[in-house]
N, C-alpha and C positions, 0 to 999 in steps of 0.2 A: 807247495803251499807254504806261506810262513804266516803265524801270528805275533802280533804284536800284544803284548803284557802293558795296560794300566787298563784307568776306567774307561778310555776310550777306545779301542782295537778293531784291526782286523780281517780276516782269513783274504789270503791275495793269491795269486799266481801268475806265471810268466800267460803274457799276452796271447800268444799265439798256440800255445797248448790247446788240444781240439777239445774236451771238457771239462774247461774251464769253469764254467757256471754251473754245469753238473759235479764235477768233485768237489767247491768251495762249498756250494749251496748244501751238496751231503755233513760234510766236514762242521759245519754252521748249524747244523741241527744236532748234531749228535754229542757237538759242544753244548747248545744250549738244553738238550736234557739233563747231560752231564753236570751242567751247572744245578739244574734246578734239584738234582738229585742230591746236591751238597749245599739246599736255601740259599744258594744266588739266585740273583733275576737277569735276566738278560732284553735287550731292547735292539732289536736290528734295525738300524737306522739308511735305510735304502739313499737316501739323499748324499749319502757317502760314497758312494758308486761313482759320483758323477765331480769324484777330484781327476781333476788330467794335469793341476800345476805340475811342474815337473821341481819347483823352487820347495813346496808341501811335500812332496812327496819324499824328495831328499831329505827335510826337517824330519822325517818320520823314518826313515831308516830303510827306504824300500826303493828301488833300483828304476830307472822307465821303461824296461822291460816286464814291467807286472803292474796288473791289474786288479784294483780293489773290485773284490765280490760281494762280501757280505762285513759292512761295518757295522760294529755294534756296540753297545756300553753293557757293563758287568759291573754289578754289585746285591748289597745286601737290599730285600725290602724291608720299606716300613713298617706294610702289611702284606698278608697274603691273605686274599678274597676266599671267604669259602667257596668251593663245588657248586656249581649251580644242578638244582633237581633233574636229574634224566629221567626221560619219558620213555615210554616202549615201542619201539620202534614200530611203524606201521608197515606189513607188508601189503603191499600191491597187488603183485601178482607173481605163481611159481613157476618157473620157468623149468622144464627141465625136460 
């Protein structure tokens, strides 16, 4: 996997690696608790997946043997939304 450092990045790996979109996608979560655990925000922007220039790709520093998984922006917010109220949870039925 490699990441890329500014406000736009993000988690890649070689194409052909069998999981791929299972290790990034771990890797891209564990970064973005990470992040929020230090008042960053994070924003995985899916629509980034879907660079295949190979002209972008080189401008970005990343080989045509790798595949973006999970592009995302990083930075500080403006706000941070309070908690919304949890309810108790309804059980259904026990199974056991």
């Amino acid at each position: 996997m490699s990441f890329t450092t500014s406000p736009a990045w993000s988690i890649s790996g070689l194409k052909d690696h069998r999981s791929l979109q299972l290790d990034c996608s771990l890797a891209a979560c564990y970064f973005m608790f990470a992040a929020a655990a230090r008042g960053l925000g994070t924003c995985w922007i899916n629509l980034g997946i879907e660079i295949r220039n190979l002209e972008i790709q080189k401008a970005i520093g990343m080989s045509e043997d790798f595949r973006i998984v999970a592009p995302m922006t990083l930075g500080y917010p403006k706000a941070v939304p309070a908690l919304p109220i949890r309810n108790e949870p309804k059980i259904l039925k026990m199974v056991s």
